[in-house]
N, C-alpha and C positions, 0 to 999 in steps of 0.2 A: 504493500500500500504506500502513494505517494503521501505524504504529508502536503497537507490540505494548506494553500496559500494563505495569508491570513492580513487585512488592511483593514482603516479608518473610509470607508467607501461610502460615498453621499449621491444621490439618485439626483440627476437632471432634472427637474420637474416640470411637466406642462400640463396645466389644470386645464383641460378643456374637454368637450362629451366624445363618450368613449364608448362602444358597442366591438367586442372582441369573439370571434368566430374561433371556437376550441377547432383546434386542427390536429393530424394526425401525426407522431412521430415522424423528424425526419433524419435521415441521414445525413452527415456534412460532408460538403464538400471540400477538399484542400485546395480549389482553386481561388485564389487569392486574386478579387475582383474589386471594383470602384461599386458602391452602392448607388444604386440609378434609384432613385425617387422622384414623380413628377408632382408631388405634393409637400415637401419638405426636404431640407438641407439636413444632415443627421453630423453633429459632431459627438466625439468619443474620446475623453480622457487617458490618461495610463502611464504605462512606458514600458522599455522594449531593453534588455541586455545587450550587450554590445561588451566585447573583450572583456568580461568579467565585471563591468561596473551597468548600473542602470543610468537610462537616459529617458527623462521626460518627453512626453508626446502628446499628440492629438489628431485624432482621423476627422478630414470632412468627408462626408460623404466614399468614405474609406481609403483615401489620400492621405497618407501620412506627414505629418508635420513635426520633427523632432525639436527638440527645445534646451537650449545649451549645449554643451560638448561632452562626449565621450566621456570623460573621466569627473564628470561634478557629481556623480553619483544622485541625479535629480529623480523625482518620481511627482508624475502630475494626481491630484487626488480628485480636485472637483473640476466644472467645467461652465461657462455662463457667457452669453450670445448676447448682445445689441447692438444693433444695425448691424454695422459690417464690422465692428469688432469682438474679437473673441479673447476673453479671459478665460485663463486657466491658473489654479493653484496649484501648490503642493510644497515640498521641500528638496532641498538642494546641500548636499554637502555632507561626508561622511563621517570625517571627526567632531566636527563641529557643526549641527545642523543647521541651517536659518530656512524660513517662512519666506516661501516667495511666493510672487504674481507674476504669470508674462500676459500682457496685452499685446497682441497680434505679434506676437513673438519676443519682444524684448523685456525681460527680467525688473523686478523691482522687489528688494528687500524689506521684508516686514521688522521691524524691530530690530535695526541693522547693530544695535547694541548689545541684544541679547545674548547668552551664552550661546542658546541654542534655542531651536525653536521649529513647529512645522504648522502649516496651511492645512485642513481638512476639507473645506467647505466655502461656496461662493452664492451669495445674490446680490442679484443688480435690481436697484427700484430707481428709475429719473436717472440724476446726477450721482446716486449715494452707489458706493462697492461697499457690501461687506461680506468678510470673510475670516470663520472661525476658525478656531485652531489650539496652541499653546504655547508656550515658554517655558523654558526650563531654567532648573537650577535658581529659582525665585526665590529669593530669602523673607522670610515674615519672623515676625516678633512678638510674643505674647505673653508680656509678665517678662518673668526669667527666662524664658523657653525660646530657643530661635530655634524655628524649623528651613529647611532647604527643601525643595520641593517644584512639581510641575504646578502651574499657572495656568488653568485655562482663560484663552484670550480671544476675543474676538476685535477685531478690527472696522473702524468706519472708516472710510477714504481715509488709510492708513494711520490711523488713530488708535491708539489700543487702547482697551477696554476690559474690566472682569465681572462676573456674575458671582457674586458672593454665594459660597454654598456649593458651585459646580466642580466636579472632579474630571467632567470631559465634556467637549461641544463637538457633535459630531454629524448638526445638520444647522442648517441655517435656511430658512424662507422669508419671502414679504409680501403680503396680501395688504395692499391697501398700501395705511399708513401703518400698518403693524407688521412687528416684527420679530419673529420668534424662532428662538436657538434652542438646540432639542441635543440631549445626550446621558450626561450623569450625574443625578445631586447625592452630595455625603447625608445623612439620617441619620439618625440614633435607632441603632435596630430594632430596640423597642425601651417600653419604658422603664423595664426595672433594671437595666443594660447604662453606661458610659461609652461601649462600644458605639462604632459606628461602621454603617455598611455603604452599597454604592445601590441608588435604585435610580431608574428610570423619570428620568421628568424631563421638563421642557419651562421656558420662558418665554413668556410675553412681554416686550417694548421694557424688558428689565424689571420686570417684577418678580415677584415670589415665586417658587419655584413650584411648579404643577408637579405632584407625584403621581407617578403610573402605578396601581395597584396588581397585585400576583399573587398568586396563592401564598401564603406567607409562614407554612409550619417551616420553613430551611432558612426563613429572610437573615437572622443573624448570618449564616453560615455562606450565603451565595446571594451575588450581587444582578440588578439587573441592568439596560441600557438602552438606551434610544437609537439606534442607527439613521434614520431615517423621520422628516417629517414633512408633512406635505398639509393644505390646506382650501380649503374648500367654500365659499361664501361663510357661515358661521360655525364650521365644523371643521374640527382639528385632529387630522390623522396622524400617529407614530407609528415606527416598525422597530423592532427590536429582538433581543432575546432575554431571557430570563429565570437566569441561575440554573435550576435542576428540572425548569420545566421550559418544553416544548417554544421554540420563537411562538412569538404573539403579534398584534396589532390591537391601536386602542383608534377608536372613533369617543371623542370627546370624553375621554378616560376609561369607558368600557373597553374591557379587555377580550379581547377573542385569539386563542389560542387556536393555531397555523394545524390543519390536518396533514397527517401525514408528516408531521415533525418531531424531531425527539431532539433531547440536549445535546447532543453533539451538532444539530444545524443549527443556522440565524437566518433572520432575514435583514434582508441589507437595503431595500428598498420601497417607496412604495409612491403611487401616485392614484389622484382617483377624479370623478368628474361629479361626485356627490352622489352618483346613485352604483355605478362599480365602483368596486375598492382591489386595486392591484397590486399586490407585494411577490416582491422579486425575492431568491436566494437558492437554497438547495434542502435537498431533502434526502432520505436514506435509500441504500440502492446497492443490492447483492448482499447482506448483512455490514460490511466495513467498505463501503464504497457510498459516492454519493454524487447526487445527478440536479445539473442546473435546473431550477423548475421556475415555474410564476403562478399563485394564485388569485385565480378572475373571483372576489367575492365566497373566498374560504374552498375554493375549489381548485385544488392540483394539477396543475400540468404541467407534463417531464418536457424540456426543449430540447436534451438531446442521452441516449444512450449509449452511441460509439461515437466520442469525439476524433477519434481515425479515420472514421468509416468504414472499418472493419470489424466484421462479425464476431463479438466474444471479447472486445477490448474492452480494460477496465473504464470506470465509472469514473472520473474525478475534475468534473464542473462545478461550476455555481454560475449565479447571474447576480452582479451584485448595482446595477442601477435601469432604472422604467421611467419613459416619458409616453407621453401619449400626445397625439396628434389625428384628432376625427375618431374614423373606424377601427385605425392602425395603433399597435401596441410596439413601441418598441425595449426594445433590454438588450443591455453590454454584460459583457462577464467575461469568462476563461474556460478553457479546460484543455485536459492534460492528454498531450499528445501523444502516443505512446510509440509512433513512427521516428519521431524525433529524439523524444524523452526530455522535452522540456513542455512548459505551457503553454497557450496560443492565446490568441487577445480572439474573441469572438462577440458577432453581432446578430441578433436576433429583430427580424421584423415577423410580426405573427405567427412568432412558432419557424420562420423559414431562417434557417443559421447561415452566416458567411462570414469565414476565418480573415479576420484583418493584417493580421503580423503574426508569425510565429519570433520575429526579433533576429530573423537571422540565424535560425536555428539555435540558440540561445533561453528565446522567454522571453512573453510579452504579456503583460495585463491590461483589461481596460478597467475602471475605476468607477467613471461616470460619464453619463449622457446628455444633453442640450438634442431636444429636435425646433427648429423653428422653421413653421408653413411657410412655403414659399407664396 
């Protein structure tokens, strides 16, 4: 078994109505083609190996765009389209990480002071960029007690910023004039407890931290977390996982635990148009294998079973971001190629797969998606 890739991966989102035709497994194809869309431009986050270091990227319409040089060690996470320019984040650099942004290719440093630091997550509203993320090695003081520690941060047209309380941001949206960051707040596990644990919540325009409820006999014991959040005229969806049970999804805190999931999956994505709710990830597949899947409204569908295309090869996808556009469902993700023996960056338009990069024979991931209608 390959050991399962594992990233901060935040979903493109495009709220707009969405009607999705369950289709029949398919097969993939290794031919390595440009994505023809006569309804939308589809970009794709990620990045690609090359001589042993990672190199930031981005597919339009399956046109590779690589992002810094060879040896910066970059890796793009999230991804965000207006007009004709395109952001993408992520981080850059090996001994010493820093938080970047490239706009239509050229690099800008988040917190060029920080020790260290990395990009998760991007939206664009007007004039305003923001994008979450963290810092490291942040010193705080309390009493007699200095602790050294990560920082979660988020950034307004380069501006940092922190959410008192949160231990991870690992989505960020904006409806409207609201704006809300979605990932992990610290709790007191419970009440006869000093301990404390990591659960699921999200934030509004900087308020109080919303907690996502879970079955709770293990909560001391195991944390949960938001990957994913997306929003909807008055209704606010997260995706997530959570601790010793099965990924979930919460519509305005209700929790609905993911069929066909067990604690070794998550879900990494989700997008909805207020009446489908689509969350992206993976699920179990041959006992210790596991298969990119997306569910339309609590309902399972595998994207692919032989990422080779060959008969009897192992299982090991995910999908880890969903945008929607009309009729059309799209989802980015990976899986493991076993022609190669590295990962392949893959694209999904309803259920139909097409391999982006395999990186050069190397390894390639995508991250996150932007579709915007033409």
């Amino acid at each position: 078994m390959k050991t399962k890739h594992l990233s901060l991966v935040i979903a493109g989102l495009m709220l707009c109505a969405v009607a999705c035709k369950k289709s029949a497994l398919q097969s993939i194809s290794h031919n390595k083609s440009a994505i023809t869309d006569s309804l939308a431009d589809v970009y794709i986050a990620g990045y690609v190996m090359t001589k042993g270091n990672t190199m930031a990227a981005y597919w339009k319409n399956g046109v590779i765009t690589k992002l810094g040089d060879s040896v910066s060690q970059a890796r793009a996470t999230g991804i965000a389209v207006l007009g004709n320019d395109v952001y993408v984040v992520g981080v850059s650099g090996l001994a010493t990480q820093s938080a970047v942004y490239w706009k239509n290719g050229v690099a800008t440093t988040l917190s060029p002071n920080a020790y260290g630091a990395q990009a998760n997550c991007i939206a664009i509203h007007g004039n305003d960029i923001y994008i979450g993320g963290a810092i490291y090695s942040v010193t705080s003081q309390t009493g007699n007690v200095t602790t050294t520690g990560t920082q979660p941060t988020y950034w307004k047209n380069g501006v940092a910023a922190t959410i008192p309380g949160a231990s991870a941001i690992n989505s960020i949206v904006v409806n409207g004039n609201n704006v809300y960051i979605a990932g992990v707040a610290i709790t007191p596990a419970n009440s006869n407890s000093t301990n404390s644990t990591a659960i699921a919540a999200y934030w509004e325009n900087g308020g109080p931290a919303v907690t996502l409820s879970y079955p709770q006999s293990y909560q001391a014991y195991y944390g949960s977390q938001v990957n994913a959040i997306a929003v909807s005229g008055a209704d606010v969806y997260a995706a997530g996982i959570t601790g010793e049970y099965p990924p979930e999804y919460w519509k305005n805190g209700v929790a609905t635990p993911l069929t066909n999931g067990t604690v070794l999956n998550s879900a990494y994505g989700i997008a909805t148009n207020g009446t489908d709710v689509y969350v992206v990830g993976d699920i179990p597949a041959n006992g210790t294998d596991y298969a990119a899947a997306y569910w339309k409204n609590n309902i399972p569908v595998v994207l692919s079973t032989t990422p080779s295309g060959n008969p009897g090869s192992s299982l090991f996808s995910t999908a880890y971001a969903v945008a929607l556009n009309g009729k059309d469902v799209y989802i980015a993700g990976q899986a493991w190629d076993n022609g190669s023996s590295y990962y392949a960056a893959y694209f999904w338009k309803n259920g139909v797969p097409t391999i982006l990069s395999n990186g050069g024979s190397k390894g390639a991931f995508a991250t996150s998606i932007a579709v915007v209608p033409k």
